[in-house]
C-alpha positions in Angstrom: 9.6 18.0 -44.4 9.7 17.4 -40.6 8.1 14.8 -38.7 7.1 15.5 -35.6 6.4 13.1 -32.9 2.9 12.9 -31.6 2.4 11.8 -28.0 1.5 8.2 -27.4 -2.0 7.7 -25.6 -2.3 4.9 -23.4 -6.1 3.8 -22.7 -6.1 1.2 -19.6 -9.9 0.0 -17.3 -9.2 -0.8 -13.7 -11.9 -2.4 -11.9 -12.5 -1.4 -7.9 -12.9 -4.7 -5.9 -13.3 -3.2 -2.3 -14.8 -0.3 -1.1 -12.4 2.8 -1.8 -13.2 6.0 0.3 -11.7 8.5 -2.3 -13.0 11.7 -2.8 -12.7 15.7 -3.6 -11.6 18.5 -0.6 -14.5 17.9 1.0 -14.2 13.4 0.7 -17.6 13.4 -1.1 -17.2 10.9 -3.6 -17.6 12.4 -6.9 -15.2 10.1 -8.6 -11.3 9.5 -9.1 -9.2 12.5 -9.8 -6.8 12.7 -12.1 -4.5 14.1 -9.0 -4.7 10.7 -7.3 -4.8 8.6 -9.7 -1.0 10.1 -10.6 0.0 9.6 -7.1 -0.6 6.1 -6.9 1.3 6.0 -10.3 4.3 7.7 -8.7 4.5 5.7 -6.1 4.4 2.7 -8.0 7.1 4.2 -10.6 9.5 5.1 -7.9 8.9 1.3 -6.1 9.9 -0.1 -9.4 12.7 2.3 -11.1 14.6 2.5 -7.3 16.6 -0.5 -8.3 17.3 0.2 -11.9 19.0 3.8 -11.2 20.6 2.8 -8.0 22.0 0.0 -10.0 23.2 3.1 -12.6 24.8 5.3 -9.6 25.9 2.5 -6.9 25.3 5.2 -4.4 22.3 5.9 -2.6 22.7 9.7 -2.6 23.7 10.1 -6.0 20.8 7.7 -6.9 18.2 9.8 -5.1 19.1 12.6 -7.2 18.9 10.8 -10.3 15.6 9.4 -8.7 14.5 12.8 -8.4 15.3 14.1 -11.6 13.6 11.4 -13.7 10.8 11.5 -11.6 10.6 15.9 -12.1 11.0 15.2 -16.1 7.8 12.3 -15.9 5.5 13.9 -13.5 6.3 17.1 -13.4 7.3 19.5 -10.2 6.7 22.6 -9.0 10.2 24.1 -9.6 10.2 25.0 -13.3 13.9 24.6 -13.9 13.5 20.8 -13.0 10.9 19.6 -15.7 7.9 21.8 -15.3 4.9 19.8 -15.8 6.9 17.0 -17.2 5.2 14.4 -20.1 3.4 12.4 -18.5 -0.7 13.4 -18.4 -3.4 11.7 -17.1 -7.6 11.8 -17.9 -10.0 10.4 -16.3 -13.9 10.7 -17.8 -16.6 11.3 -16.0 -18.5 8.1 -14.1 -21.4 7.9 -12.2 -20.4 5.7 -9.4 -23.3 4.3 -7.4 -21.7 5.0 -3.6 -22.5 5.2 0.4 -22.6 7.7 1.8 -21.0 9.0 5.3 -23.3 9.0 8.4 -25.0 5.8 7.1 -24.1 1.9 8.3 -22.3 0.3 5.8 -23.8 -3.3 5.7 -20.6 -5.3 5.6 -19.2 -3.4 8.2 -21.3 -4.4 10.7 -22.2 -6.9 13.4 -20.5 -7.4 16.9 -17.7 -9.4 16.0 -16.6 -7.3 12.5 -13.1 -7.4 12.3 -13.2 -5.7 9.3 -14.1 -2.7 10.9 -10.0 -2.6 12.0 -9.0 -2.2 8.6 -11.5 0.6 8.0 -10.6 2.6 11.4 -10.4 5.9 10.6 -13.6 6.1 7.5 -16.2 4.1 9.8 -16.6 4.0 13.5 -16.9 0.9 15.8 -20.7 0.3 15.2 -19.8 0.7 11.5 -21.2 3.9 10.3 -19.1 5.7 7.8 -17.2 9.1 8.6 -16.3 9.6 5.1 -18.4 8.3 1.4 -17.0 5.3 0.0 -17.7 4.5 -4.1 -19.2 1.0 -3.6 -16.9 -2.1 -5.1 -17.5 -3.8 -8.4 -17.8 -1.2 -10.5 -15.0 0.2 -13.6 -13.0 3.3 -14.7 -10.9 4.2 -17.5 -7.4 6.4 -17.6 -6.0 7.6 -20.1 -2.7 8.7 -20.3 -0.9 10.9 -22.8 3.2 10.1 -22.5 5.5 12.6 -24.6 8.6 11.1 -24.1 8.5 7.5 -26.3 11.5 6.5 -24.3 9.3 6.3 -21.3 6.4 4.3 -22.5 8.3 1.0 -21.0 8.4 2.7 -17.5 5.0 3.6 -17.2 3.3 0.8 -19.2 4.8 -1.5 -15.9 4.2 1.4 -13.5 0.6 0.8 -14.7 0.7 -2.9 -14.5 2.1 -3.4 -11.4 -1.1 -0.6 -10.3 -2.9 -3.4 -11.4 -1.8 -6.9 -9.8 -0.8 -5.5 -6.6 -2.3 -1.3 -6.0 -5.2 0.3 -4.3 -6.5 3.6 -4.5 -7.7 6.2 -1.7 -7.9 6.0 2.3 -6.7 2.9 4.1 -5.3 1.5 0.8 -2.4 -0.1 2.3 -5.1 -2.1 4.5 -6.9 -3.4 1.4 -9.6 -0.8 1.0 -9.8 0.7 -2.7 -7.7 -2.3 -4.1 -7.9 -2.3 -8.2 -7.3 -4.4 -10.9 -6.5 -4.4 -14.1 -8.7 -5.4 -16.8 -7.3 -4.1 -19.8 -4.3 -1.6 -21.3 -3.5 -0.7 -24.2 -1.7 1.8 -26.8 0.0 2.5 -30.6 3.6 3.6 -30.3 5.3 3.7 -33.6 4.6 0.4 -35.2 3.9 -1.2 -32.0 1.2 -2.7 -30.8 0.4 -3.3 -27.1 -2.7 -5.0 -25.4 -2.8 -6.8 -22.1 -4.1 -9.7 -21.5 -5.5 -10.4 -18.1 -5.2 -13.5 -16.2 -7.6 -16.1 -16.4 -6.7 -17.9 -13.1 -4.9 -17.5 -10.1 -1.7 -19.0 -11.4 -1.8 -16.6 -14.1 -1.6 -14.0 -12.4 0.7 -15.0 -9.7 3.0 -15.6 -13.0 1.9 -11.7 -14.2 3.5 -10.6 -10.9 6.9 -12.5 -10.9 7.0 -11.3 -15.0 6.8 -8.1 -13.6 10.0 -8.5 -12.3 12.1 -10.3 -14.1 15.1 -10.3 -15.1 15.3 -7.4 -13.0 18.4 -6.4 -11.2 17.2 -5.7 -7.7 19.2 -3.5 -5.2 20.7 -5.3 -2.9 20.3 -2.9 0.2 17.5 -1.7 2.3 16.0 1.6 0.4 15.5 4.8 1.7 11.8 5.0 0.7 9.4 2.1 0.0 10.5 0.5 -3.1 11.6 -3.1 -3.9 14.9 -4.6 -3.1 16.0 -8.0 -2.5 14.6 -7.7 1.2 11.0 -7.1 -0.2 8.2 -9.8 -0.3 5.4 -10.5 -2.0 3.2 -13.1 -0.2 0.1 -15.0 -1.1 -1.9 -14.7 2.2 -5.3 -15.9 1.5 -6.3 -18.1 -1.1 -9.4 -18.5 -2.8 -12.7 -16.9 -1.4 -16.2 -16.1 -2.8 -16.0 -12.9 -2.1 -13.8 -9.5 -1.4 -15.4 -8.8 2.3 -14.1 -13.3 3.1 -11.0 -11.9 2.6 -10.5 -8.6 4.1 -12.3 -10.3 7.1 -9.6 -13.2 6.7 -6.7 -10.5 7.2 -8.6 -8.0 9.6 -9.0 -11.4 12.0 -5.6 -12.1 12.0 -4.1 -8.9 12.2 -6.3 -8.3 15.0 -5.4 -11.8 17.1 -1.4 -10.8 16.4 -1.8 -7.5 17.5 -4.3 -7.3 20.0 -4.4 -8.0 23.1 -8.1 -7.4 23.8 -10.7 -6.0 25.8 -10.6 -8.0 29.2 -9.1 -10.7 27.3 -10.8 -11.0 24.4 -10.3 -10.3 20.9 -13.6 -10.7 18.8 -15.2 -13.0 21.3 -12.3 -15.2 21.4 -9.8 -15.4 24.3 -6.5 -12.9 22.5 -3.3 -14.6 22.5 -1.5 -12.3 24.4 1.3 -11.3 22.4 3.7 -8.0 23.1 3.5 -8.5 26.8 5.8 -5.9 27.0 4.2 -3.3 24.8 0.9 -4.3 27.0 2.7 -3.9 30.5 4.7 -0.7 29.1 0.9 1.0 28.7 -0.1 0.0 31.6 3.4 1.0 33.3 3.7 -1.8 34.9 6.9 -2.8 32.6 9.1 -5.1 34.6 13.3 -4.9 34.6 15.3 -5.1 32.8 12.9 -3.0 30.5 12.6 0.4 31.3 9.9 2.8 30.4 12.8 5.4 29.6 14.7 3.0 27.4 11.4 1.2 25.6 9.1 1.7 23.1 6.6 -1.1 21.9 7.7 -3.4 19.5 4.6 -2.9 17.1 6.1 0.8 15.8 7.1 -1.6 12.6 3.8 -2.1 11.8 3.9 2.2 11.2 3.5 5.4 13.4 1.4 6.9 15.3 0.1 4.6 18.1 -3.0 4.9 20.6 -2.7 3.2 23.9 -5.4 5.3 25.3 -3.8 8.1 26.6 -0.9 7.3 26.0 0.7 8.4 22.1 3.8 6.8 20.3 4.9 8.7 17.2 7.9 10.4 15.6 10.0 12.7 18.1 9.6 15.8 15.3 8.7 18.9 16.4 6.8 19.9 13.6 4.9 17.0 12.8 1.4 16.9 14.9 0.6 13.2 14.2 4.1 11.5 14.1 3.4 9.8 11.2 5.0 6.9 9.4 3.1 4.9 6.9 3.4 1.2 7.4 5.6 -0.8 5.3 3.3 -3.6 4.9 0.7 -3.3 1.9 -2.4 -6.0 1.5 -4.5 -6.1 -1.7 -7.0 -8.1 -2.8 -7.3 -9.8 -6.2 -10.0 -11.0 -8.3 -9.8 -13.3 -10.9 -12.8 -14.7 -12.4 -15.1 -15.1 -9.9 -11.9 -15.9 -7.2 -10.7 -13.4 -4.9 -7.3 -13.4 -3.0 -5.4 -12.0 -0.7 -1.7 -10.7 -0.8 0.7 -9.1 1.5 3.6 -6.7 0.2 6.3 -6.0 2.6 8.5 -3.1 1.4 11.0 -3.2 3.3 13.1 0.4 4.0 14.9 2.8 6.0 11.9 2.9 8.9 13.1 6.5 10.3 16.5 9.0 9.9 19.0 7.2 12.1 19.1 10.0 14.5 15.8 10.6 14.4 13.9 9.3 18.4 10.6 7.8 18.5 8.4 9.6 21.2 6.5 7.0 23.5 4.4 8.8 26.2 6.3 11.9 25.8 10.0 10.2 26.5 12.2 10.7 23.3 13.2 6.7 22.9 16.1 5.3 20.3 14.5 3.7 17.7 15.0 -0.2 17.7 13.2 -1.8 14.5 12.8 -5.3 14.4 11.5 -6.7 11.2 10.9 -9.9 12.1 7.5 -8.9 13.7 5.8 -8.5 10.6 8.2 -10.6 8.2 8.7 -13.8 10.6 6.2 -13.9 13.4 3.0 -12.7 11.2 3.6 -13.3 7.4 5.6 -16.1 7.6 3.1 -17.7 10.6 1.2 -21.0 9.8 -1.2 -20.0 13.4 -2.6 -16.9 11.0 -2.0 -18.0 7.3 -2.1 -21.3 7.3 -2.2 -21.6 3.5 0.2 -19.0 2.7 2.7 -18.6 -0.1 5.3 -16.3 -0.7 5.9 -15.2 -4.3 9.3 -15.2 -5.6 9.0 -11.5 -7.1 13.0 -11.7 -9.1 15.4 -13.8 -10.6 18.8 -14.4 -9.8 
């Protein structure tokens, strides 16, 4: 008599903590597709599993491959002789979730001074009125997910997890919109048993995230893609607020006093520090030697491409790509635990473009110069912003 091997169903309940504008075709709100829900999980897989395979290969093309062919066998692909639809499927039941809906105010997002409204650029407008629905914070969904391959339940049980402590779901998720966190997981593999515990407190789960890692060999290079190496950080920006909207606000402030430099001087009321002279005078062509405007482009292209100095447009130099896009390295998520809520920064640190590849500032194809200290050393690691800060040792060595 054979025994055949029935798939393993993993059950886990995320709970939204901020806004997430997620949506059908049309970004009505009618829930959380399957279809993003698996992209998120991707992502997170190919973060975490970069280091194991390049660690396999020691070579980043080879690696990639490899990268690519575990990923085809998981997920699935759309070339049939590289996995098909692969083992890995996900459910998510029907909820009712109580949202707001576009063309109406949202009531955090408003008031003069709202910085938050500079995270949410793009879903609201400047008096705070939503372009797109949003499914409201506070509120629970299940996933379930049936996994063929036994051999992979390790993978995407911490793929799941690390959804959990440090993800977020939908538009303007890197900016802390749609974060999630995990409130339980659990499956019956074999004879095993797994449940997850959440953390009680704040040091609990700062220890949930370095567990995540550890004993984990990670690569010690810069990645081609967003994943985590030895140059990635995970940083404890905000610490304990009463809410998820102290927070955001906390982050949006300081982002905005860093970056900005301000409408006739100001930056939320406040007189704006005046950093990136240079990217300012640049817009304003007024750059001064030894700078010149067909050898620069502004410092702040780190923080991810396009920009909008008015008229003026900085984004990738490819031809075929309208927007010039390039997501931003820099993640921020909020937490809740127990009635707590916290805010961390998670720099992935990668290859920022092709090294051939220009960026195009005001139509002037410009050598790319990254400098990574503008986000890792001037903002993150800057007691004038974050004064309580905390960087998370996310390996062992």
């Amino acid at each position: 008599m054979i025994k055949l091997k029935l798939p393993t169903k993993i059950e886990a309940t995320y709970k939204i903590v901020t806004p997430m504008f997620i949506g059908d075709s049309e970004q009505n709100a009618t829930g959380i597709s399957p279809q993003s829900f698996k992209g998120a999980l991707r992502f997170w897989w190919r973060a975490l599993a970069w280091s194991r395979i390049f660690s396999e290969n020691n070579n980043e093309v080879t690696a990639l491959k490899e990268l690519h062919k575990q990923e085809s066998m998981l997920f699935g692909t759309s070339n049939s002789d590289n996995g098909g639809k692969g083992c890995v499927a996900i459910k998510i039941p029907k909820f009712n979730f109580k949202t707001k809906k576009r063309n109406q105010t949202h009531p955090k997002l408003t008031g003069t001074h709202n910085s938050i409204r500079y995270l949410a650029y793009g879903v609201a407008d400047h008096r705070g009125m939503l372009t797109r629905d949003s499914i409201n914070e506070n509120q629970e969904f299940k996933v379930i997910i049936i996994v063929d391959n036994t051999k992979k339940i390790e993978e995407i049980k911490k793929a799941l997890i690390a959804i959990g402590l440090l993800g977020s779901l939908g538009s303007k998720a890197r900016k802390g919109l749609g974060s999630i966190v995990l409130k339980s997981l659990n499956y019956k593999c074999n004879k095993e048993i797994y449940k997850w515990k959440p953390s009680l407190s704040i040091e609990e789960y700062i220890k949930s995230i370095e567990t995540l890692f550890k004993s984990k060999t990670l690569a010690p290079s810069i990645p081609p893609f967003s994943a985590f190496t030895k140059h990635s950080t995970i940083t404890q920006l905000i610490p304990a607020k009463n809410d998820c909207f102290s927070v955001l606000s906390n982050y949006a402030t300081s982002m905005m006093m860093y970056r900005s430099w301000g409408r006739n001087g100001l930056v939320l009321g406040r007189q704006s520090l005046k950093k990136f002279r240079n990217d300012h005078d640049w817009s304003k062509g007024i750059l001064q030697m030894p700078y010149s405007v067909n050898t620069f482009h502004p410092q702040r292209v780190v923080f991810g491409l396009p920009h909008n100095y008015g008229k003026i447009q900085v984004g990738r130099s490819l031809e075929n790509d309208k927007y010039g896009r390039r997501s931003s390295p820099l993640f921020f998520h909020v937490h809740q635990v127990g009635k707590e809520f916290i805010g961390l920064a998670i720099l992935l640190k990668a290859t920022f473009l092709p090294v051939n590849e220009a960026i195009l500032a005001n139509g002037k194809k410009i050598n790319q110069k990254i400098e990574w200290d503008v986000i890792e050393k001037e903002f993150l690691e800057n007691s004038e912003y974050f004064p309580d800060a905390k960087q998370i040792k996310n390996y062992s060595i």
